[in-house]
C-alpha positions as CSV (number, residue, x, y, z in Angstrom):
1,X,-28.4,-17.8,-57.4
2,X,-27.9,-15.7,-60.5
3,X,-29.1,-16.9,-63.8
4,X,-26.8,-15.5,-66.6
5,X,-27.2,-15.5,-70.1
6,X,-24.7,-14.5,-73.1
7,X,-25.4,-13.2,-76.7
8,X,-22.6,-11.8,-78.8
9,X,-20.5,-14.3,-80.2
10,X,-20.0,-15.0,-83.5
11,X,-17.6,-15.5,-86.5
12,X,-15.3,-12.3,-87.2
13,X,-12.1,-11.6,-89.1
14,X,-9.0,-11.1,-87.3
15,X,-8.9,-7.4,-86.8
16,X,-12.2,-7.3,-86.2
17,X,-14.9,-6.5,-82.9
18,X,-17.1,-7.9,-81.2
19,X,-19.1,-6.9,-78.0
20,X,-20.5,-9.9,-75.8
21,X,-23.4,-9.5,-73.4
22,X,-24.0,-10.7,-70.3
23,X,-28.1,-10.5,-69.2
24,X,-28.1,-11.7,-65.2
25,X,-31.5,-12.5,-63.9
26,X,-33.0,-14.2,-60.6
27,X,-32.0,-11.6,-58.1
28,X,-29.9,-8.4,-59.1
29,X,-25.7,-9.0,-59.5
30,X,-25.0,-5.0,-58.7
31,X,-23.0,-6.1,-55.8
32,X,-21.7,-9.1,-57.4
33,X,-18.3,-9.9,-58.7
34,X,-18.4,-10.4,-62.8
35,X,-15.7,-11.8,-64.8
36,X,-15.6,-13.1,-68.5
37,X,-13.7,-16.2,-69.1
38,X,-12.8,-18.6,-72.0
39,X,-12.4,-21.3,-72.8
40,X,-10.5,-22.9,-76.3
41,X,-10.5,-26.4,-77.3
42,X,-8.3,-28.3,-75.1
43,X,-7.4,-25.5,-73.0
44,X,-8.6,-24.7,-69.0
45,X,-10.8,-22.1,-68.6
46,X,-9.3,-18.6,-67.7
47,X,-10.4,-14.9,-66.6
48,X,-10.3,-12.6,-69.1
49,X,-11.7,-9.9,-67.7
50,X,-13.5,-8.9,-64.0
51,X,-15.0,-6.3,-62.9
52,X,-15.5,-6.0,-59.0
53,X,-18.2,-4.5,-57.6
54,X,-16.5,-1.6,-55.7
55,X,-15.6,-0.6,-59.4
56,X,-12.1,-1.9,-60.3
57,X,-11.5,-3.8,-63.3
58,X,-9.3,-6.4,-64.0
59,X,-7.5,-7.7,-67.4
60,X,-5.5,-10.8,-68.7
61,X,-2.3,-9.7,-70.0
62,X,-2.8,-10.6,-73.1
63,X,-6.1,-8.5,-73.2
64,X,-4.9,-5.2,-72.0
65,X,-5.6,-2.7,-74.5
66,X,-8.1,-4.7,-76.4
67,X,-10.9,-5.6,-74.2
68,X,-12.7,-3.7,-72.2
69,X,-15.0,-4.5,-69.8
70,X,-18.8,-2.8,-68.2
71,X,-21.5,-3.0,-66.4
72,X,-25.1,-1.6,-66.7
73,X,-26.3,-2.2,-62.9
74,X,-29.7,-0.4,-64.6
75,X,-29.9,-3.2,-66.7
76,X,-28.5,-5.9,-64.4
77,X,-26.2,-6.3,-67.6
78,X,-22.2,-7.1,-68.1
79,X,-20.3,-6.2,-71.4
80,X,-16.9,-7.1,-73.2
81,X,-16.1,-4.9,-76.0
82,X,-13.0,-6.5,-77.7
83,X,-11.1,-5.1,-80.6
84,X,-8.0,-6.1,-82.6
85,X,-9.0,-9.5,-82.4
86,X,-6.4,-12.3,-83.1
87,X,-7.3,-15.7,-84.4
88,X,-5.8,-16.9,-80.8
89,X,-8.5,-15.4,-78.8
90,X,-10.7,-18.2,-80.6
91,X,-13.0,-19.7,-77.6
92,X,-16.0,-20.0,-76.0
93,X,-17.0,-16.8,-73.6
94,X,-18.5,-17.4,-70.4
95,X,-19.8,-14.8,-68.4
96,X,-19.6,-16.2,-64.2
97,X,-20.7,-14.5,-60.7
98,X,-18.9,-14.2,-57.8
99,X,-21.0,-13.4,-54.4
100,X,-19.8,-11.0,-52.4
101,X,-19.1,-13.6,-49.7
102,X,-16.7,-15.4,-51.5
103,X,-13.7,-15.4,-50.4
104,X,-11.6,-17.6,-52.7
105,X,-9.4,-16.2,-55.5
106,X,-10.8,-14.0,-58.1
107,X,-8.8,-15.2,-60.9
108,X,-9.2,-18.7,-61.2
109,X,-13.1,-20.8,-62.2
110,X,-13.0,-22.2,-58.5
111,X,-14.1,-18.4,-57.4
112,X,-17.0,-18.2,-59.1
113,X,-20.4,-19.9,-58.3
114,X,-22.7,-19.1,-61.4
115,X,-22.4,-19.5,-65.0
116,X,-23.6,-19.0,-68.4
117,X,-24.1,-21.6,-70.8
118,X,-21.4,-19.5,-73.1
119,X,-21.1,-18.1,-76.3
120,X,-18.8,-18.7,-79.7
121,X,-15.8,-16.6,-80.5
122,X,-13.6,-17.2,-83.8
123,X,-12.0,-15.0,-85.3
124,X,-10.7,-16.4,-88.7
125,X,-7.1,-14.8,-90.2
């Protein structure tokens, strides 16, 4: 398994940035599927963001044009860089691993296997 920790969150104004981190640890994600999710009060958790290991990205509607996401395979490390933040993107981030064997869907929890322990968003208006 994968061991993933995130840092980043925090309080911002609407407008605002902020870039979350994703450390993974315990054996090296570089061929691994990453994808941020979220989670707001009351709400299932969805995909934000992916990015697949061949290189292809992949972003939420909603997200396109605000978030971006990377990987460091140096650094074992996935970001998400999101600007013009709205007070609706409020939620808790996860970062989540996919192995390469999976073969369920990539855009829903159920296709991922590890997890971080997730980090705070809110952006106040």
């Amino acid at each position: 398994q994968v061991q993933l920790v995130e840092s980043g969150g925090g309080l911002v104004q609407a407008g605002g940035s902020l870039r979350l981190s994703c450390a993974a640890s315990g054996r090296t994600a570089n061929n691994y599927h990453m994808g941020w999710f979220r989670q707001a009060p009351g709400k299932e958790r969805v995909l934000v963001a992916g990015s697949w290991s061949g290189g292809n990205t992949y972003y939420a509607d909603s997200m396109q044009g605000r978030f971006s996401i990377s990987r460091d395979n140096s650094k074992n490390t996935v970001y998400l860089q999101m600007n013009s933040l709205k007070p609706e993107d409020t939620a808790v981030y996860y970062c989540a691993a996919r192995p390469p064997f999976y073969t369920s869907t990539f855009y829903s929890k159920e296709g991922y296997r590890d997890w971080g322990q997730g980090t705070q968003v809110t952006v106040s208006s």
